[in-house]
C-alpha positions as CSV (number, residue, x, y, z in Angstrom):
1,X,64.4,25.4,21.6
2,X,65.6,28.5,22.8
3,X,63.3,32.1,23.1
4,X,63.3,35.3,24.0
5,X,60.6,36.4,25.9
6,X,59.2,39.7,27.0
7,X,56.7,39.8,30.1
8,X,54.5,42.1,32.0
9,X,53.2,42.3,35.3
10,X,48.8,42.6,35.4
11,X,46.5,44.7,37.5
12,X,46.8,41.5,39.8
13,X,50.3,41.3,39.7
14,X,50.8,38.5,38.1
15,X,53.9,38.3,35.3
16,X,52.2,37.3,32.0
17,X,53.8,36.9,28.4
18,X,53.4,39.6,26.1
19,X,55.8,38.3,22.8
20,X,58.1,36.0,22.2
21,X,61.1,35.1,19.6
22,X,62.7,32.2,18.2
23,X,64.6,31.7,15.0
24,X,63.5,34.4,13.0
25,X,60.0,34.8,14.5
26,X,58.5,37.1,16.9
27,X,55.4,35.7,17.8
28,X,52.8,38.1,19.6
29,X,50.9,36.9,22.3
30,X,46.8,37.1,22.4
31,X,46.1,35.4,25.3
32,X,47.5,34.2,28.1
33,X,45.2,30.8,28.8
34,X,47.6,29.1,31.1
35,X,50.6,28.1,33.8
36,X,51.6,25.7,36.4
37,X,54.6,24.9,38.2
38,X,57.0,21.8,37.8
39,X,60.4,20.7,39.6
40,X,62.5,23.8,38.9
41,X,60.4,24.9,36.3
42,X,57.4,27.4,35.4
43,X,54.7,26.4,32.0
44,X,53.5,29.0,30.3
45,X,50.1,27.7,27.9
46,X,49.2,31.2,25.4
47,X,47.5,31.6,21.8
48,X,49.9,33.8,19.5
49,X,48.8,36.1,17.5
50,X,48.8,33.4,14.6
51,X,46.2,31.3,16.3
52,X,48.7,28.7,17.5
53,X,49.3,27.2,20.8
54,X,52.4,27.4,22.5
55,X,53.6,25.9,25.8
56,X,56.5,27.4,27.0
57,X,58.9,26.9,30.2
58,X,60.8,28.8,32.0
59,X,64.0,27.1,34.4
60,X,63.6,29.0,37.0
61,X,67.5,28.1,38.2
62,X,69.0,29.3,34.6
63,X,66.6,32.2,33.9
64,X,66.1,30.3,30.4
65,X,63.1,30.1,28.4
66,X,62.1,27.3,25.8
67,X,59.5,26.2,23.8
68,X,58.1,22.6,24.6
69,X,55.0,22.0,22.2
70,X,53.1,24.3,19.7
71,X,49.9,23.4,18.2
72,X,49.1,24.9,14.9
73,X,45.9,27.0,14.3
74,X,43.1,25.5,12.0
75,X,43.9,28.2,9.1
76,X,47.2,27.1,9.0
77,X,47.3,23.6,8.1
78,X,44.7,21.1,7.0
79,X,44.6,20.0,10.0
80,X,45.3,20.7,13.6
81,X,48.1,18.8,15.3
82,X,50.6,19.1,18.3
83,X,54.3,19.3,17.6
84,X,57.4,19.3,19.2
85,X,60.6,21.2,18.6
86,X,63.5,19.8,17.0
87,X,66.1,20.2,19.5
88,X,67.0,17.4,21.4
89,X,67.4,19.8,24.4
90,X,63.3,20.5,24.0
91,X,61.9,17.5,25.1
92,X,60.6,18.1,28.4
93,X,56.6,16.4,28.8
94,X,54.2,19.4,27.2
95,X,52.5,18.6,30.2
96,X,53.6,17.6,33.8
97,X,53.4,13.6,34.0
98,X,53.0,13.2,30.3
99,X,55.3,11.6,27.9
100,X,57.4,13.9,25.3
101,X,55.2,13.7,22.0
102,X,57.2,13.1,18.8
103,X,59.5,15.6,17.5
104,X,58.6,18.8,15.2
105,X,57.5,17.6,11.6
106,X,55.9,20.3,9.0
């Protein structure tokens, strides 16, 4: 799935996210927990606002971002669980060397 993402640059210099939309959501971000490299590709691991988990990825080649895997906060479900986006084009592992997970389902 396709987002628009607005970044800033720390005290360390380091580009970090600081919101992101998709659909008709803007999603703000609380913390930035996470990131690693792949093949062409830059993950992104930060808690929104909401108190969901997203893992986003950046193609470095195509200056695109998507969303790969969101996990839903405790006070917004009955229970906590990973999902994936519905686009076919968003299946890329959540994490490097791991197998997609099954598609979005709320």
């Amino acid at each position: 799935m396709q987002v628009q993402v607005e970044t800033y640059v720390d005290e360390g210099g380091a580009e970090k996210l600081r919101r992101f939309r998709f659909d008709s959501r803007v999603v703000e971000v609380a913390d930035n927990i996470d990131q690693w490299h792949g093949a062409d590709y830059r993950y992104v691991k930060v808690r929104g606002s909401d108190g969901s988990v997203y893992i986003l990825r950046l193609n470095e080649a195509r200056a695109e971002w998507e969303l790969t895997m969101y996990q839903r906060s405790q006070s917004q479900g009955a229970h906590s669980a990973a999902h994936r986006c519905r686009d076919p084009d968003c299946m890329a592992p959540s994490l490097p060397g791991q197998h997609p997970r099954p598609r979005m389902t709320e």
